[in-house]
C-alpha positions in Angstrom: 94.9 93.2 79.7 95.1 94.0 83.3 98.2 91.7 84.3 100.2 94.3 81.8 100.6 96.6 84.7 102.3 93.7 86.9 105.5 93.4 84.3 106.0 97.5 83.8 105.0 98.5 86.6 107.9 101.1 87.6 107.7 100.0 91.4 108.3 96.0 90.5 111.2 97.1 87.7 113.7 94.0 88.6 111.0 92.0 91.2 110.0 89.7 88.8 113.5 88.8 87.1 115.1 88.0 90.4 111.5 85.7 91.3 112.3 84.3 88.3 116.5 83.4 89.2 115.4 82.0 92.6 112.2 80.7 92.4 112.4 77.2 92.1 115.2 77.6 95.3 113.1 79.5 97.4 109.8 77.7 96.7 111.4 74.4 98.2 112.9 76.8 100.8 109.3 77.9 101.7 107.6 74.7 101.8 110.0 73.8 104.8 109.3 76.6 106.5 105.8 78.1 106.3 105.5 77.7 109.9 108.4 80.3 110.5 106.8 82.5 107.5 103.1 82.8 108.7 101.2 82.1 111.8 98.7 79.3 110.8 96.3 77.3 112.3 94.2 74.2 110.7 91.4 74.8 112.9 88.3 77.1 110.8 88.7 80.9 111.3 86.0 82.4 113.9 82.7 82.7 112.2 80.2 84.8 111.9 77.3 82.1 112.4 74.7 83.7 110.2 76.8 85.0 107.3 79.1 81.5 107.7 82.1 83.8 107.0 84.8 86.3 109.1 83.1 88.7 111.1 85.4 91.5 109.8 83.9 91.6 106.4 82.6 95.7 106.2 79.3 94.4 104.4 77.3 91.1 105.1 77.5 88.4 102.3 76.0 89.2 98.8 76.8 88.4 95.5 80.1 89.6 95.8 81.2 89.7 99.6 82.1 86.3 100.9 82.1 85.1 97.6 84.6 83.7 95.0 84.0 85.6 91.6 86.1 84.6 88.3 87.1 87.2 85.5 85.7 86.3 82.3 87.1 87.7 78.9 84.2 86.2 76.4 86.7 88.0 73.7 87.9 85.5 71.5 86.3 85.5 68.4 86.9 83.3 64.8 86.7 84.0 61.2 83.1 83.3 60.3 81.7 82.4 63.6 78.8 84.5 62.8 80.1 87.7 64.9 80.3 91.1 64.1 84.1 91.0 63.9 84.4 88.3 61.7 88.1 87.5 62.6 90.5 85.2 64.5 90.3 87.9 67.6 92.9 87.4 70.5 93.7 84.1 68.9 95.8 85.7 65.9 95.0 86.4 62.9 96.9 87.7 59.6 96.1 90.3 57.2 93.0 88.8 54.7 91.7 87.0 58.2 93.9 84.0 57.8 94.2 82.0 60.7 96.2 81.7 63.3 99.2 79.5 62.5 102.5 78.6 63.7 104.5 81.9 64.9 100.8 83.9 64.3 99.2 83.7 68.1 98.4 85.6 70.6 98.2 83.4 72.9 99.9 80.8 75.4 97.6 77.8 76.9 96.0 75.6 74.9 92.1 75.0 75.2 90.6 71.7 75.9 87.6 71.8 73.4 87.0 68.4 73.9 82.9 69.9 75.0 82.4 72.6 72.5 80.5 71.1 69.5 81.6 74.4 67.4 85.0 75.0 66.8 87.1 76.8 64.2 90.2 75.1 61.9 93.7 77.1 62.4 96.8 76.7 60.6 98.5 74.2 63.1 99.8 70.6 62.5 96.6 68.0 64.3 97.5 67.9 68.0 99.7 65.2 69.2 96.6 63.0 69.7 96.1 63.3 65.7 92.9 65.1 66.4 92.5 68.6 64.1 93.8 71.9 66.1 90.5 73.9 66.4 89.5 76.6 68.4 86.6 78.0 69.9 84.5 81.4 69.5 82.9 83.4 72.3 80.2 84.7 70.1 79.0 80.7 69.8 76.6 80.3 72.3 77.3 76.7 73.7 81.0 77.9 74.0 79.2 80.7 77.0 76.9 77.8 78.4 80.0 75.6 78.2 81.7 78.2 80.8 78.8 79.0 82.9 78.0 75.4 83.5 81.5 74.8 84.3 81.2 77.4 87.1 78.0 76.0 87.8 79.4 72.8 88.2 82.5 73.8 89.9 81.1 75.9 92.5 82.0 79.1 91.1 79.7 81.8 92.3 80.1 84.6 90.2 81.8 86.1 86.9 83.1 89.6 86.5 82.3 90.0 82.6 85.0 92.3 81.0 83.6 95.4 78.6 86.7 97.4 77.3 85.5 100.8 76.0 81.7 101.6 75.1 79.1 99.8 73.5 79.9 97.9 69.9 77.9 95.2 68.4 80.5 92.8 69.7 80.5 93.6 73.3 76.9 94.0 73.9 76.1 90.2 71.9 78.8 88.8 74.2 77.1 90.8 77.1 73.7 89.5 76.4 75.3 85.6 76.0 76.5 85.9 79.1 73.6 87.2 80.7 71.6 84.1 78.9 74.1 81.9 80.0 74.3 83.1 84.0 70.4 82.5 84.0 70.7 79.4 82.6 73.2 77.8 85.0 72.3 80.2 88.3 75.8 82.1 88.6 75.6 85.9 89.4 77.5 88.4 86.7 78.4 92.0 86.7 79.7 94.4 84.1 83.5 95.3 85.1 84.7 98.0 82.8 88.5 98.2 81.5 89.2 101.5 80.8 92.6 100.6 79.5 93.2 102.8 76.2 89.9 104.4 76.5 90.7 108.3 76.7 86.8 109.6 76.9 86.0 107.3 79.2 84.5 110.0 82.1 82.3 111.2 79.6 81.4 107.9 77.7 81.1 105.7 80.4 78.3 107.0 81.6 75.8 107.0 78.8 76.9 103.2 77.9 76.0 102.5 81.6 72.6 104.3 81.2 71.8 104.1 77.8 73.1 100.4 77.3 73.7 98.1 80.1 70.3 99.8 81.9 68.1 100.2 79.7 68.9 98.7 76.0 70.3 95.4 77.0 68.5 95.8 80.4 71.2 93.7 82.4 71.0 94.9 85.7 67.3 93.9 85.3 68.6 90.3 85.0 67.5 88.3 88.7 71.5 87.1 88.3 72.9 90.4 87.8 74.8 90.3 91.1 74.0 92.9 94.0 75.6 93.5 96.8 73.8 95.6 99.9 70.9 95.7 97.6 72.7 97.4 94.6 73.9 96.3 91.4 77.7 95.8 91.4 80.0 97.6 89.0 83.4 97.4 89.1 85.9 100.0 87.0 89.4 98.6 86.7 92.4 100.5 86.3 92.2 103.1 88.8 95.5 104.3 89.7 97.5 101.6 87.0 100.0 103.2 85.3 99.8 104.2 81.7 96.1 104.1 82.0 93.6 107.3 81.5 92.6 109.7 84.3 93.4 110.9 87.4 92.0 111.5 90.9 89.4 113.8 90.0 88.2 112.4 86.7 88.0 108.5 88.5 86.2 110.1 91.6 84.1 111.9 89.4 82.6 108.5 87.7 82.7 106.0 90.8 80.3 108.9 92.5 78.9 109.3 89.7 77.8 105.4 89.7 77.2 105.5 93.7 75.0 108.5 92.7 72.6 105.9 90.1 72.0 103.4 93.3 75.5 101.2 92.3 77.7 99.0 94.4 81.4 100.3 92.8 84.5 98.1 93.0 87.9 99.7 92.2 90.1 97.7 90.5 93.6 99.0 91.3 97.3 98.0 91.6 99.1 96.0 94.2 100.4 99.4 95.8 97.2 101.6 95.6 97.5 102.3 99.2 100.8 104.3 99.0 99.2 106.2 95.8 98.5 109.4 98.7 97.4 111.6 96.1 95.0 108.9 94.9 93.2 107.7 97.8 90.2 110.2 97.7 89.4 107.6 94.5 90.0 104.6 96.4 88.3 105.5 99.6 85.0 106.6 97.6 84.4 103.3 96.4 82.4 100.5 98.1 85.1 97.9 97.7 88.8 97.3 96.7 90.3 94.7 94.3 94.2 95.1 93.9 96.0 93.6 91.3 98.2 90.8 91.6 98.6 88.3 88.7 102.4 88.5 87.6 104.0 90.3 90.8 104.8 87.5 92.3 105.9 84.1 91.5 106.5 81.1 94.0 105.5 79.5 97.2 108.0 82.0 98.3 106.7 85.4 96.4 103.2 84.4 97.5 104.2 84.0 101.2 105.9 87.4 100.7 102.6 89.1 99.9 100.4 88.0 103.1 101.8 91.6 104.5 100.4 93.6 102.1 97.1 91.4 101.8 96.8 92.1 105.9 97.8 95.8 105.8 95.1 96.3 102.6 92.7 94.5 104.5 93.4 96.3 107.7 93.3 99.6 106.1 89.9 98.8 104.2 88.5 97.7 107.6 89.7 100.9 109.0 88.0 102.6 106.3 84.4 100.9 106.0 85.7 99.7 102.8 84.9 96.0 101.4 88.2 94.5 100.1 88.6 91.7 97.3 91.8 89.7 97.1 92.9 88.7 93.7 94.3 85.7 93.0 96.1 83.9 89.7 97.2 80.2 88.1 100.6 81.7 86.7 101.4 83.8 84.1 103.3 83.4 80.7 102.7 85.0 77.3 106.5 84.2 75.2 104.1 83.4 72.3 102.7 86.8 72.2 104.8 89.7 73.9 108.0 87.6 74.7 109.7 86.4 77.5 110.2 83.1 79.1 107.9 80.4 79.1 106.3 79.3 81.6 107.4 82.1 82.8 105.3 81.7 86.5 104.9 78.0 87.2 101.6 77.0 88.0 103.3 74.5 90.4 100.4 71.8 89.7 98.2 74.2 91.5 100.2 74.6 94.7 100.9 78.2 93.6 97.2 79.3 93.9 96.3 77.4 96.5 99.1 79.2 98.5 97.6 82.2 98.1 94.1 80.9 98.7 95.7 79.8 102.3 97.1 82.9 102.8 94.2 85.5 102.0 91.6 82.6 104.5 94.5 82.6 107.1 93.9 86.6 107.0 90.2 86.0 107.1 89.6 87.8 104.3 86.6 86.8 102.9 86.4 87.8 99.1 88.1 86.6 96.5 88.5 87.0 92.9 90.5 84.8 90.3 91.9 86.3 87.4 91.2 85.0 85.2 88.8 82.0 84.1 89.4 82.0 80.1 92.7 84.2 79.6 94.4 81.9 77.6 96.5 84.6 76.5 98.5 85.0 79.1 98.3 81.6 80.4 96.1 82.2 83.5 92.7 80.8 82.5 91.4 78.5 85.2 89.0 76.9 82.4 90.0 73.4 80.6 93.2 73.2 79.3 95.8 71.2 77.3 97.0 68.4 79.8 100.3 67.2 77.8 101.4 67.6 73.9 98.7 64.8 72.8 96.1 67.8 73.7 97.8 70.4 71.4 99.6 71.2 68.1 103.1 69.2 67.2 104.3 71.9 65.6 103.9 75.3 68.2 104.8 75.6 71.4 101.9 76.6 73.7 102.0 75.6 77.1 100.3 72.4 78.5 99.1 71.9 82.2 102.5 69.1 82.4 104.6 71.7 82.2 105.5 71.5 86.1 106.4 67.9 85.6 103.0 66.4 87.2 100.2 65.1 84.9 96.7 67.1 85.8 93.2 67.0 84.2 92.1 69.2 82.3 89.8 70.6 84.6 92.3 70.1 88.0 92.3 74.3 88.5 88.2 74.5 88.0 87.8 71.7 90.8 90.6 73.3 92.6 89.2 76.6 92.4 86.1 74.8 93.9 87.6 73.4 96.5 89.2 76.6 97.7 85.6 79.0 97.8 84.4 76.4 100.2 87.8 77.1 102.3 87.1 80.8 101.4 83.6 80.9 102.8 84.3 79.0 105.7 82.4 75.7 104.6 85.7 74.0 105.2 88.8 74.3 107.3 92.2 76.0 106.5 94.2 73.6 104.8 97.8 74.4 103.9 98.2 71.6 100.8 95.1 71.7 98.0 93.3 69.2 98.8 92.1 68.6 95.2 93.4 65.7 93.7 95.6 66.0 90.2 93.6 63.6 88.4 
């Protein structure tokens, strides 16, 4: 998905190899000398004391400013799950629907289903623990309440749901789950649109706005669709990424387009959108700014590294009357599906994240998105995970939360991820180490 931009993207060619050769050196440099990197201070940041946030948020708090929102996929799907695919999608599958089995997946971090009470049988060995190696479907429905209780729990405020491309049976039951699911457990949602490999979409995203999300499956009508200055949010990612459709006038054209039906629009660009010159009539029409940052860094060090181009986007955005969204991610790693190393960003038993959580409240910037909360492709899901081998399959490697040589439960990043949007909305002070403990 998105985080393919961060390892082709022509101006990181080479950033992300030599991350990799020094990363483990420079993230023990770092830790001795944070002080020296950043300016820091463990008191709160000055609040706003209505809002309870930074005062130099462009819009007051909402659904999505001075919030933390999550990404969520809802796209894995399992032969005869009931969907309208009817397949082992983004798990693996081989031709006939065959499941996914050893050297057949698509993906990298191991679930915890321990709390879904349907699941799927694969073609994996049991897991270490002798249990069966099962997987679960988005298109079950306690699989989507699963999630948005978790957030509910967790204190996760929002989730961006994913819709790649117009309206199919598939998206729009996985839309109207997670529209059940938000109004069961009180989190907000929004439809963010990929347009990754979608070459129509000026001229189809509009009617499947209209014609489906507005008035067939009547989201926006939800009391949980999230709003932000009294609008419903929208967000259209891939603005500006390379090898995706469009260009300044056709992106332009739909985000006014949306402004024009009464819509809150977030751009979802990449990390260097601001020196994209002949781009920035896009960028500066929207209402607010998400840049892209899962996989362009990697380290205490790498994270440090990109507080100056957090503070000039900010600063720019600010300058601009421009909301601004900082992303943030886990790690990265997908060897079992496109390659590469594994483990390929180390999660750093959550002291990777957290860094950057510090460093976008040090900035007191006061929205935040994670990507992702159930990419288990790519290894960045924040949702429960495979805590050591006895959690998944003896005979694949997928990557288990152990993997940075501490023992975490299996839902350490969800309460960490809670603990940081209290830091990020001002409910607590700065701290510099999570404060979440690994078990």
């Amino acid at each position: 998905m998105k985080q393919m931009i961060s390892l082709f993207n022509s101006h990181l060619s080479g950033g992300i190899k030599k991350l990799g050769y020094h990363c483990l050196l420079l993230t023990s440099m770092a830790a001795c000398s944070n002080k020296e990197l950043l300016k820091k201070s463990d008191a709160p940041l000055a609040l706003n004391t209505k809002s309870g946030i930074s005062t130099l948020a462009v819009s007051p708090v909402g659904d999505v400013v001075g919030k933390l929102v999550v990404g969520y996929q809802g796209w894995f799907s399992c032969k005869n799950d009931g969907s309208p695919s009817n397949n082992w999608i983004h798990w693996g599958s081989t031709p006939g629907g065959l499941p996914p089995s050893p050297g057949n997946q698509t993906f990298e971090l191991w679930p915890d289903t321990r709390e879904y009470t349907t699941t799927f049988q694969t073609g994996y060995a049991n897991l270490g623990n002798g249990q069966p190696a099962k997987l679960f479907s988005s298109w079950t429905d306690q699989t989507v309440n699963t999630h948005f209780r978790w957030m509910q729990q967790y204190g996760i405020d929002c989730a961006a749901m994913q819709r790649f491309g117009k309206s199919t049976p598939q998206k729009d039951g996985i839309a109207n789950k997670v529209m059940a699911a938000a109004q069961t457990y009180g989190r907000k949602f929004y439809v963010m649109y990929d347009i990754s490999g979608w070459t129509n979409f000026q001229t189809e995203i509009k009617p499947d706005w209209t014609n489906v999300i507005v008035n067939t499956l009547h989201l926006t009508a939800s009391p949980v669709y999230a709003k932000q200055n009294g609008k419903p949010v929208v967000c259209i990612w891939g603005i500006g990424v390379t090898n995706r459709p469009g260009n300044v006038t056709s992106w332009t054209d739909v985000i006014n387009w949306f402004k024009a039906q009464g819509c809150y629009v977030i751009v979802g660009g990449p990390r260097d959108w601001r020196t994209q010159t002949a781009n920035l009539p896009a960028y500066n029409a929207s209402n607010m700014i998400m840049p892209w940052a899962t996989g362009t860094f990697s380290g205490i060090a790498g994270a440090n590294n990109y507080v100056s181009t957090l503070a000039a986007d900010f600063a720019y955005c600010n300058a601009n009357g421009i909301d601004y969204q900082a992303e943030t991610f886990p790690g990265f790693a997908w060897s079992n599906w496109k390659g590469g190393a594994q483990n390929q960003i180390p999660r750093l038993h959550g002291d990777f994240i957290w860094q950057q959580f510090a460093n976008i409240r040090n900035q007191g910037i006061p929205s935040v998105y994670v990507g992702m909360f159930d990419e288990y492709d790519e290894a960045t899901a924040i949702a429960k995970a495979a805590e050591d081998a006895s959690m998944a399959p003896t005979n694949q490697y997928f990557l288990k939360l152990d993997a940075d040589g501490v023992h975490v439960s299996s839902d350490f990043y969800l309460r960490l991820v809670g603990d940081a949007a209290k830091m990020i909305k001002g409910q607590t002070p700065l701290v510099w180490s999570h404060p979440t403990p690994h078990l």
